[in-house]
N, CA, C and O of each residue as an XYZ file, in Angstrom:
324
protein
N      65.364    244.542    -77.945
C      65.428    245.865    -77.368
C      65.435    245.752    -75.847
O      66.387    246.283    -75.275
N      64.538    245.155    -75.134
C      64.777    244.639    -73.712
C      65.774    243.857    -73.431
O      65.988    243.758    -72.223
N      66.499    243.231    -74.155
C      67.870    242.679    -73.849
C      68.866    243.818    -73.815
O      69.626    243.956    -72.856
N      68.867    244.701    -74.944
C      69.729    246.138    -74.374
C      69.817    246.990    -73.541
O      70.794    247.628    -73.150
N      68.561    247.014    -73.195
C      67.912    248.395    -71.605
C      68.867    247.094    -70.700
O      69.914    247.513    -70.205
N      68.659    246.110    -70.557
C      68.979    245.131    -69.228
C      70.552    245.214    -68.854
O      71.108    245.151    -67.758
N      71.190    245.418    -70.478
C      72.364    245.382    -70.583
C      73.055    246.750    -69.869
O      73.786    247.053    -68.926
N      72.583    247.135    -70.572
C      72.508    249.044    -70.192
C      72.643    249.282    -68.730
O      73.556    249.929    -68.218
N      71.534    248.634    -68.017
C      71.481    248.892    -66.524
C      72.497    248.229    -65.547
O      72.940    248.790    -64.545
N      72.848    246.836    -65.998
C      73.753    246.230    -65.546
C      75.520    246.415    -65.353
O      76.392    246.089    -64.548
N      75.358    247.352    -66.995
C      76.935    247.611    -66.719
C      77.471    248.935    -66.730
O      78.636    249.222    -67.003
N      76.166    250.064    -66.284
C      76.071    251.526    -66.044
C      77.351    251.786    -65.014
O      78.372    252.434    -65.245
N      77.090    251.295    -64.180
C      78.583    251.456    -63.274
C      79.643    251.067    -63.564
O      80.608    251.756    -63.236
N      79.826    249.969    -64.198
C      81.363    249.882    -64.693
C      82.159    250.516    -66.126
O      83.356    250.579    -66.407
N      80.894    250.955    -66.897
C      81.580    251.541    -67.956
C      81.461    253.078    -67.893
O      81.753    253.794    -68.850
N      80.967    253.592    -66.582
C      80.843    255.220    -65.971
C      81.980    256.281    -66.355
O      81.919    257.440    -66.765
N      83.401    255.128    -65.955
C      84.875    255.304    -66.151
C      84.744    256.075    -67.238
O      84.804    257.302    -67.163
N      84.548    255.412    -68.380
C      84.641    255.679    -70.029
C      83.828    256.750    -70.637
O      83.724    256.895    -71.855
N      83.236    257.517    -69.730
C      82.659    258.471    -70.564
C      81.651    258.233    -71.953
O      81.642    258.966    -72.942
N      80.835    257.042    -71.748
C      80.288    256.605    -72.963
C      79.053    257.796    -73.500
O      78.560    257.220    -74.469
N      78.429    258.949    -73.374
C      77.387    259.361    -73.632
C      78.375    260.630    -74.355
O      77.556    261.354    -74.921
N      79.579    261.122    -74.545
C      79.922    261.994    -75.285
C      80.362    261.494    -76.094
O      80.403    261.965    -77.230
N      80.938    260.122    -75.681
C      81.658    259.360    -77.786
C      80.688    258.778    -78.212
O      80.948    258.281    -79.308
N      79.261    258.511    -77.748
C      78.190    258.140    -78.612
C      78.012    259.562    -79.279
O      77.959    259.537    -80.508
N      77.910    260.819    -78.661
C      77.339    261.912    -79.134
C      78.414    262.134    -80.241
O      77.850    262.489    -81.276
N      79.455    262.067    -80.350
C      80.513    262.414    -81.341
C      80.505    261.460    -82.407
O      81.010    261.642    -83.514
N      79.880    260.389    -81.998
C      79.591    259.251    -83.160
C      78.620    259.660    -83.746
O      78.891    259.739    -84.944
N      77.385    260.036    -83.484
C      76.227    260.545    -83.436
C      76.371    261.936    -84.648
O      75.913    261.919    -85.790
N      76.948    262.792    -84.155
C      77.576    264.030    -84.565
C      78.231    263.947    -86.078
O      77.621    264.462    -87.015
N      79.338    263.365    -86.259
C      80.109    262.307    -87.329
C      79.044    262.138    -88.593
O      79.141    262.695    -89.687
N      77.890    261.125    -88.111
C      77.482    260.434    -89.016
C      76.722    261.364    -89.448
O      76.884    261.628    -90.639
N      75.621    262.205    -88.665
C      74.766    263.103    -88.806
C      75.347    264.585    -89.918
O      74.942    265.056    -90.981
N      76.065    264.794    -89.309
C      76.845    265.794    -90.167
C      77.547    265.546    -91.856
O      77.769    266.331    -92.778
N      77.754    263.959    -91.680
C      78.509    263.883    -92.711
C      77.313    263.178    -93.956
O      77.529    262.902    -95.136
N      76.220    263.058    -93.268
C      75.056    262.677    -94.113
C      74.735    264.020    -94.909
O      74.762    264.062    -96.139
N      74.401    265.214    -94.029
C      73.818    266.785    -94.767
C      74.798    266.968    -95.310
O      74.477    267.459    -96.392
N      76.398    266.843    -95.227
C      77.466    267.766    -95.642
C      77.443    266.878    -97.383
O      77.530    267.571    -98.397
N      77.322    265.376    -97.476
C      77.094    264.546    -98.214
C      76.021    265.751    -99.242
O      76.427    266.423   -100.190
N      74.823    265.727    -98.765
C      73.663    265.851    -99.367
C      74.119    267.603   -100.159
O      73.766    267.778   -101.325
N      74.680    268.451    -99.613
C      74.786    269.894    -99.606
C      76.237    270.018   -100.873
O      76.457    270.896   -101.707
N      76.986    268.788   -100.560
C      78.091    269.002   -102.429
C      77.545    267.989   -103.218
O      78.377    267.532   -104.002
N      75.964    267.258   -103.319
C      75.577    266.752   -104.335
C      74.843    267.745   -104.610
O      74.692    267.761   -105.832
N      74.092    268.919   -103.932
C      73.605    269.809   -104.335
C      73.859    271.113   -105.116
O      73.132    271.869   -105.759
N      75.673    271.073   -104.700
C      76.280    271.838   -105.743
C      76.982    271.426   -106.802
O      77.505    272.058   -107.720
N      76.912    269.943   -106.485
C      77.459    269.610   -108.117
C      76.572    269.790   -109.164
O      76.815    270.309   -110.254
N      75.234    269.198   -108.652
C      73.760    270.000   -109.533
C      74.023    271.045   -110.411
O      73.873    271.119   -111.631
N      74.579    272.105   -109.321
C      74.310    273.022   -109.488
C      75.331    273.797   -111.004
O      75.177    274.751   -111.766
N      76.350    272.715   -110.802
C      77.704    273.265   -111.475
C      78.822    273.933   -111.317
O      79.528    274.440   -112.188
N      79.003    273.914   -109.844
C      79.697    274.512   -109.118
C      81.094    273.685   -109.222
O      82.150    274.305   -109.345
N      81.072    272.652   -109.184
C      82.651    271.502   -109.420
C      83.094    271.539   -111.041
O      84.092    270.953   -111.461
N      82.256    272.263   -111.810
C      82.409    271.830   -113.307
C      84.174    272.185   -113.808
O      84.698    271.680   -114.801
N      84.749    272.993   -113.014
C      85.766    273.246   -113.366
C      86.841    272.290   -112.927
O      88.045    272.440   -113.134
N      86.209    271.191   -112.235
C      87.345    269.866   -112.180
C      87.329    268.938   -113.043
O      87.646    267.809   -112.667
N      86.932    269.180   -114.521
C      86.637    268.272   -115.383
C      87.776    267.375   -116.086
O      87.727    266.306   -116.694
N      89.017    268.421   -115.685
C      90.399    267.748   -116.286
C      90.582    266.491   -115.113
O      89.679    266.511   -114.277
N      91.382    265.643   -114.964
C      91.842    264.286   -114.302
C      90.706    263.567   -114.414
O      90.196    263.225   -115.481
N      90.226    263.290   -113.138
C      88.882    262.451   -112.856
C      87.398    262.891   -112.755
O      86.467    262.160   -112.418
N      87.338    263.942   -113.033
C      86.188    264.454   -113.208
C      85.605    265.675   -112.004
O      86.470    266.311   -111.401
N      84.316    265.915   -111.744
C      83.481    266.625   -111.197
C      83.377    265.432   -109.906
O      83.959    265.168   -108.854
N      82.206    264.903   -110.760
C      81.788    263.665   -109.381
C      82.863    263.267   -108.647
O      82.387    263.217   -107.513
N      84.268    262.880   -108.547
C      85.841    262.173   -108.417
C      85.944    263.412   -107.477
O      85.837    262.906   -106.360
N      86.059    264.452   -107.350
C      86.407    265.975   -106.959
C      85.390    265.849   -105.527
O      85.758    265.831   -104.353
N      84.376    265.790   -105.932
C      83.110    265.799   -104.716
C      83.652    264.826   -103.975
O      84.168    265.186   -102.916
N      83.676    263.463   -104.303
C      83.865    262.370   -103.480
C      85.228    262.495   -102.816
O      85.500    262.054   -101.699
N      85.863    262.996   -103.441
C      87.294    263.179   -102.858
C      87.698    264.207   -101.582
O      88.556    264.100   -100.707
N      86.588    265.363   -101.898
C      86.072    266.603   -100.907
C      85.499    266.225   -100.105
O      85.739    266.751    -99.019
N      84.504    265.205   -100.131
C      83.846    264.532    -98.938
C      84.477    263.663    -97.942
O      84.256    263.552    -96.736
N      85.504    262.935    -98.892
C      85.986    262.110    -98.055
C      87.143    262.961    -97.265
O      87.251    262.530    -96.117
N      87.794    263.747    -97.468
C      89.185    264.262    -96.725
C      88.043    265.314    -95.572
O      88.322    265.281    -94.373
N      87.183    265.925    -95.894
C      86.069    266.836    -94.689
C      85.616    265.443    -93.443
O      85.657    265.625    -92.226
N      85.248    264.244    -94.034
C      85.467    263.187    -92.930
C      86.316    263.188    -92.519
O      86.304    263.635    -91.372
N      87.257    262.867    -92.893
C      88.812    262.795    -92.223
C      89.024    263.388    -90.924
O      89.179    262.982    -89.773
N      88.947    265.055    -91.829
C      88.879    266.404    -90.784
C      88.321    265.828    -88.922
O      88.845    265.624    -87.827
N      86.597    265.770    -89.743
C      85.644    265.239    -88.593
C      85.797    264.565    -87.713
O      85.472    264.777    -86.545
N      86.562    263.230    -88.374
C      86.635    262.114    -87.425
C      88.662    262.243    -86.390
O      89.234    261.530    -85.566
N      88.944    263.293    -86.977
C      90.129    263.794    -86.020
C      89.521    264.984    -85.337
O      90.399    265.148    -84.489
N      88.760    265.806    -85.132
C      88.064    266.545    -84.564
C      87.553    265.623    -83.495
O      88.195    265.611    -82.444
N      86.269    264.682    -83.622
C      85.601    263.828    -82.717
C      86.886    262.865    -81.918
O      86.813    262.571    -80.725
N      87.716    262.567    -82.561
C      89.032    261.695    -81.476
C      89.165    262.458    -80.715
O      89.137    262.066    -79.549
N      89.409    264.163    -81.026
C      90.509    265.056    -80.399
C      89.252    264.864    -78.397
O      89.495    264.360    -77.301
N      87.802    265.749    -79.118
C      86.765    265.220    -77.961
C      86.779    264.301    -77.112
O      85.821    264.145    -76.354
């Protein structure tokens, strides 16, 4: 951890250019979001709310598939930032 602060301080001025504290925050943002958004359609599959995707691959297949293209979304949202 003191090898990172050292790092940190040393190359504060040259990576200033790059704007690093809003694409950490959008990284930050990304993961954070896509953890609750994760947690909130396992909560409605619970619930029975996907049951009507039972034809092809299922309910669960439907969620994961919904989750993954809402990342998608996210992580072209956070580039666009």
């Amino acid at each position: 951890v003191l090898a990172l602060g050292e790092l940190a301080v040393n190359v504060k001025e040259e990576i200033s250019l790059l704007r690093p504290y809003g694409k950490f925050l959008s990284v930050k943002f990304v993961v954070f979001f896509g953890f609750w958004q994760g947690m909130v359609l396992q909560g409605l599959l619970k619930l029975g709310v996907f049951d009507g995707f039972n034809s092809g691959c299922g309910a669960k297949c439907a969620v994961t598939a919904i989750q993954n293209t809402l990342i998608c979304v996210e992580m072209l949202a956070a580039s666009i930032v």
